[in-house]
MARBA-3410 file (N, C-alpha, C, O; in Angstrom, 1 decimal):
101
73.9,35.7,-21.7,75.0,35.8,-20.8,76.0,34.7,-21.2,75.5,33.7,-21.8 ~ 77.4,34.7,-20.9,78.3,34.4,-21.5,79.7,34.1,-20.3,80.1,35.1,-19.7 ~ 80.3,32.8,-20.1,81.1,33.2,-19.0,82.4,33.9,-20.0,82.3,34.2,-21.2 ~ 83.7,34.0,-19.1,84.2,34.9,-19.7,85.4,34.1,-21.1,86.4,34.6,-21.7 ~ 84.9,32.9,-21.0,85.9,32.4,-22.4,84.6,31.7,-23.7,84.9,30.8,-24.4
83.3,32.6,-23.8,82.8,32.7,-24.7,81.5,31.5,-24.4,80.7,31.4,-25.3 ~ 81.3,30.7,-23.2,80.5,29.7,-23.0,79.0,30.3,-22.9,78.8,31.5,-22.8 ~ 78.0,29.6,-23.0,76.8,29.9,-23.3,76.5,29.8,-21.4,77.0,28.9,-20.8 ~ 75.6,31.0,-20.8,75.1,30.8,-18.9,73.6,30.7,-19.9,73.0,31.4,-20.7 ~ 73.4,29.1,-18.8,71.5,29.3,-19.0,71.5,28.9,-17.7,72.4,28.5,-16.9
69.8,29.2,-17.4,69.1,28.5,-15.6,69.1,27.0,-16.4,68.8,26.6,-17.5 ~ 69.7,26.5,-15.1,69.6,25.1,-14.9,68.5,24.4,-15.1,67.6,25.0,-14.6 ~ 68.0,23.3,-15.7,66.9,23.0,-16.2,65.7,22.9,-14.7,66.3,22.7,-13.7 ~ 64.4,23.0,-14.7,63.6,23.3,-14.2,63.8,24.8,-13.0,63.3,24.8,-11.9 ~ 64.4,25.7,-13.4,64.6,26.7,-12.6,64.2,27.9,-12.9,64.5,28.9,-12.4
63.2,27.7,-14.2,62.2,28.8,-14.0,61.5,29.3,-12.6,60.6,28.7,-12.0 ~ 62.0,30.5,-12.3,60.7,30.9,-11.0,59.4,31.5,-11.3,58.8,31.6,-12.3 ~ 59.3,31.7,-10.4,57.2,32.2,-10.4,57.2,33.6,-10.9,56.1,33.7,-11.4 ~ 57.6,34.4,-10.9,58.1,35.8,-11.6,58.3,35.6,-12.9,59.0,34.6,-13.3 ~ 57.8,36.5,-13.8,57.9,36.3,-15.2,57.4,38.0,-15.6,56.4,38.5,-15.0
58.4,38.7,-16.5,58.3,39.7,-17.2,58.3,39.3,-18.9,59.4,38.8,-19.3 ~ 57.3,39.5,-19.8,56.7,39.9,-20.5,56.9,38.0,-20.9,57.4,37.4,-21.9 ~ 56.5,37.7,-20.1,56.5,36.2,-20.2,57.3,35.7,-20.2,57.2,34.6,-20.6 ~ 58.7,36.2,-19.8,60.1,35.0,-19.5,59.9,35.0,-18.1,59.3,36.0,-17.6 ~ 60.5,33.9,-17.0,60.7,34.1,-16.0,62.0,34.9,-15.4,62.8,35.4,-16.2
62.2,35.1,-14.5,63.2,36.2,-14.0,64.1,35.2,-13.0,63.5,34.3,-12.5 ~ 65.3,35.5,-12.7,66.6,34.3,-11.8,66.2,35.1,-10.6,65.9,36.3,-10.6 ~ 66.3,34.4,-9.7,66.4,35.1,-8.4,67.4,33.9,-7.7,67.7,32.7,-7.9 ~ 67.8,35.2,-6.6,69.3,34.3,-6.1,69.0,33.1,-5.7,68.0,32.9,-5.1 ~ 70.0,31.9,-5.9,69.4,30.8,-5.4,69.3,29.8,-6.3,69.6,28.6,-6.1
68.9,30.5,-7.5,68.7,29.4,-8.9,69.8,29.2,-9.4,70.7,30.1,-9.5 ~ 69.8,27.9,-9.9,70.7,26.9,-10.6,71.5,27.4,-12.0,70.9,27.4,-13.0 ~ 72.8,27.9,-12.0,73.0,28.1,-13.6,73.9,27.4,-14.4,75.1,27.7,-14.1 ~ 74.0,26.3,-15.7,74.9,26.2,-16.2,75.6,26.7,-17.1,75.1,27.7,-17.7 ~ 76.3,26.4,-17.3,77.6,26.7,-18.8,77.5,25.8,-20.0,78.3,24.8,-19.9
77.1,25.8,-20.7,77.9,25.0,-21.9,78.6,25.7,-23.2,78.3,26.8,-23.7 ~ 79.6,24.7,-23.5,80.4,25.4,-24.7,81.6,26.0,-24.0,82.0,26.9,-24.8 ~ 82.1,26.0,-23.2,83.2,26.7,-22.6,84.2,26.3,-22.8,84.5,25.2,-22.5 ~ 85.4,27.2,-23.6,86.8,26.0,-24.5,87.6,26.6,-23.8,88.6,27.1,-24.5 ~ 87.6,26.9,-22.2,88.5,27.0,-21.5,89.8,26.4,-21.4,89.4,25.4,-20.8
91.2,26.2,-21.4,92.6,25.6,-21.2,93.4,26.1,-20.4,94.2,27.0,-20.7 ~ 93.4,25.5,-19.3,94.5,25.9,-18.6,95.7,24.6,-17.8,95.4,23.8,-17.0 ~ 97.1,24.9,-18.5,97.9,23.9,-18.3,98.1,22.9,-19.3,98.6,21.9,-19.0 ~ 97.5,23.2,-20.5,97.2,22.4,-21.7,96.0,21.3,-21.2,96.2,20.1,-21.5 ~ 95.1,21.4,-20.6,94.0,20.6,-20.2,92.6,21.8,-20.1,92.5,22.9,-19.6
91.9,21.1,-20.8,90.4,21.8,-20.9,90.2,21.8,-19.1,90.4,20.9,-18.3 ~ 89.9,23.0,-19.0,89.3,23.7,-17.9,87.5,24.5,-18.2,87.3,25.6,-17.9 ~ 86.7,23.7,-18.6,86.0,24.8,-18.8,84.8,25.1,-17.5,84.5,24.5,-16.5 ~ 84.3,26.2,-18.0,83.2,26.7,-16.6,82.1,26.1,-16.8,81.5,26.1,-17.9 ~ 81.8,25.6,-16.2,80.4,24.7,-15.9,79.3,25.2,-14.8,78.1,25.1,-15.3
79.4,25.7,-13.7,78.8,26.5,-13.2,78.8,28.1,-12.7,80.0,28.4,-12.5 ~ 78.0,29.1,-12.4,77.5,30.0,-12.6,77.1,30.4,-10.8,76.5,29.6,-10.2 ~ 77.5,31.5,-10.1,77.0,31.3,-8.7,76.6,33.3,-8.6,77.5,34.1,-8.8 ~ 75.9,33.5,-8.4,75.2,34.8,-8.4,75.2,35.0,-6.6,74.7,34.1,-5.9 ~ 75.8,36.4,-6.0,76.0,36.9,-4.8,75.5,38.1,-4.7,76.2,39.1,-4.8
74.2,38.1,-4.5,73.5,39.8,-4.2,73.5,40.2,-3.6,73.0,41.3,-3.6 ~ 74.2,39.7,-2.3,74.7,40.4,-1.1,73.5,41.0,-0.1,72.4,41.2,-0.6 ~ 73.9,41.1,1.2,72.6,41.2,1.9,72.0,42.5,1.7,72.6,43.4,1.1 ~ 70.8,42.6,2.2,69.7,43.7,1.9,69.5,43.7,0.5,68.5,44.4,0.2 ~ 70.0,43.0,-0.4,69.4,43.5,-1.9,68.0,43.7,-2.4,66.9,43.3,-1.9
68.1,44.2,-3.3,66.0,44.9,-3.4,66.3,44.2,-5.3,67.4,43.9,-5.9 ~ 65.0,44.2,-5.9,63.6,43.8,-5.2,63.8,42.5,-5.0,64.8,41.9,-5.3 ~ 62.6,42.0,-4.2,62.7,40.9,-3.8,61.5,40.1,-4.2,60.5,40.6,-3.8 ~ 61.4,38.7,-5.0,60.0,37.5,-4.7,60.5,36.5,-4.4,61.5,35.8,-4.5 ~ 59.4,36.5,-3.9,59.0,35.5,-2.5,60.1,35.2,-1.5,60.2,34.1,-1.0
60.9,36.4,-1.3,61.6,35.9,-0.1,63.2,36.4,-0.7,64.1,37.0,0.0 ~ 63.5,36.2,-2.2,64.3,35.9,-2.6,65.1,37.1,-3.3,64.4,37.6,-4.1 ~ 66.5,37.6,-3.2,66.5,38.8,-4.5,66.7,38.5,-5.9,67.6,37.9,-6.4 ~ 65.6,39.3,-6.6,66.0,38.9,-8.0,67.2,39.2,-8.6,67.7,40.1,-8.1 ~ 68.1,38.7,-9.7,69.0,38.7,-10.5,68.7,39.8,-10.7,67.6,40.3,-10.5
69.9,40.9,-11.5,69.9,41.9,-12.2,71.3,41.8,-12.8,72.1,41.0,-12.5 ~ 71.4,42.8,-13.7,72.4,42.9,-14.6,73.7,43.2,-14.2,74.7,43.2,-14.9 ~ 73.6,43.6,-12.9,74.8,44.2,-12.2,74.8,43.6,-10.4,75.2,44.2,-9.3 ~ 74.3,42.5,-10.6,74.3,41.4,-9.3,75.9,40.4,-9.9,76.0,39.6,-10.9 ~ 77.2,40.8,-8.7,78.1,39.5,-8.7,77.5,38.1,-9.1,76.4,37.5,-9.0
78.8,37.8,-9.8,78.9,36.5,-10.0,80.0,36.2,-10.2,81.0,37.0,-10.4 ~ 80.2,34.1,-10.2,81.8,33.8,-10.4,80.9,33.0,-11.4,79.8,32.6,-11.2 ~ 81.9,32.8,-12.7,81.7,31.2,-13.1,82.9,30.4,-12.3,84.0,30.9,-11.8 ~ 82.5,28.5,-12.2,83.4,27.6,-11.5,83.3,27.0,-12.6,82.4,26.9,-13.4 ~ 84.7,26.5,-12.4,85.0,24.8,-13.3,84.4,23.6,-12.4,83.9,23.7,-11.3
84.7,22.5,-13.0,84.0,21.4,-12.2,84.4,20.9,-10.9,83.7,20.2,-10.1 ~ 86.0,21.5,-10.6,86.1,21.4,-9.3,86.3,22.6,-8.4,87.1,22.8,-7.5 ~ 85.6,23.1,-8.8,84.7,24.6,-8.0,86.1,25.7,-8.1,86.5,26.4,-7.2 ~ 86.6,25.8,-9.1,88.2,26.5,-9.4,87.4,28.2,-9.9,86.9,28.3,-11.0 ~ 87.4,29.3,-9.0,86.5,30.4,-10.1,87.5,30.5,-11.2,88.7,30.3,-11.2
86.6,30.8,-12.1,87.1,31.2,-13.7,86.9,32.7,-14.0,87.2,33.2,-15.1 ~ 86.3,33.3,-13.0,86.1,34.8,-13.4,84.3,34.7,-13.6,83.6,33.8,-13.5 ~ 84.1,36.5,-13.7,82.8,36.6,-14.0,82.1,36.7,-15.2,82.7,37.1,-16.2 ~ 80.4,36.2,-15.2,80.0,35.8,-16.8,80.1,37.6,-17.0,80.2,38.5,-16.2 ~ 79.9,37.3,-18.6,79.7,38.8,-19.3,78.2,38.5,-20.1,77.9,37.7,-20.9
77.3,39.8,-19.4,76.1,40.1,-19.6,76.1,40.9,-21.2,76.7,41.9,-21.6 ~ 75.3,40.4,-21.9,75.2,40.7,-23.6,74.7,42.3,-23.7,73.8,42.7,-23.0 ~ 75.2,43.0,-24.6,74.6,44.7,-24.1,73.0,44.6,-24.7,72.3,45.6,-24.5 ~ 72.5,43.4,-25.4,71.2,43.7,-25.8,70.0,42.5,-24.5,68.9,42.2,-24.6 ~ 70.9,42.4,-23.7,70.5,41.9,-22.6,70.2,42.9,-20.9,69.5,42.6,-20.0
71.2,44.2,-21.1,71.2,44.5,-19.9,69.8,45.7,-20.1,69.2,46.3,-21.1 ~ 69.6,45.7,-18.9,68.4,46.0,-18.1,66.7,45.9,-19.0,66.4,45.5,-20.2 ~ 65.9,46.2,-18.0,64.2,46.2,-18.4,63.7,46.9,-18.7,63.8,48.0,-18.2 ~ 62.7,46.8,-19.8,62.0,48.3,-20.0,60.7,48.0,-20.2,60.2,47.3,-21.1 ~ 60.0,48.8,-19.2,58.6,49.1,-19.3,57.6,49.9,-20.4,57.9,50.9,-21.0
56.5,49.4,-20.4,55.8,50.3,-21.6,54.4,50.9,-20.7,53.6,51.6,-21.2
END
């Protein structure tokens, strides 16, 4: 995942959850995400996105432990450091959805 001026979205360090498919853990709402690499400019001053904020909106399915899991088509904003949104990240096409065997 990628915000939208080319920056790298990872979970925030220790934000692996207890959910794990084919041995990665899975984001559920709530978890921490950063940016790095973002060569954002606006106004001739680096603006870049630093945080990541995921909105699944109420009722969302499935759910662990309480929580809804991330999906590929769960809202999001990236923010700059003074919480300014920068737009939404863009999900990699060899990233979107799961497949069972």
């Amino acid at each position: 995942m990628r915000c939208p001026h080319g920056g790298t979205v990872r979970p925030a360090q220790g934000a692996a959850g207890p959910v794990r498919i084919a041995g990665v853990p899975v984001a559920r709402a709530g978890d921490a995400f950063v940016v790095t690499g973002c060569p954002h400019i606006s106004g001739g001053r680096p603006r870049p996105c630093l945080t990541v904020r995921f909105s699944p909106g109420s009722g969302a399915r499935p759910l662990s432990g309480g929580r809804p899991l991330l999906l590929n088509t769960t809202a999001a904003q990236c923010f700059s450091a003074d919480l300014t949104p920068q737009g939404p990240p863009v999900v990699g096409a060899a990233q979107q959805g799961v497949s069972c065997r």
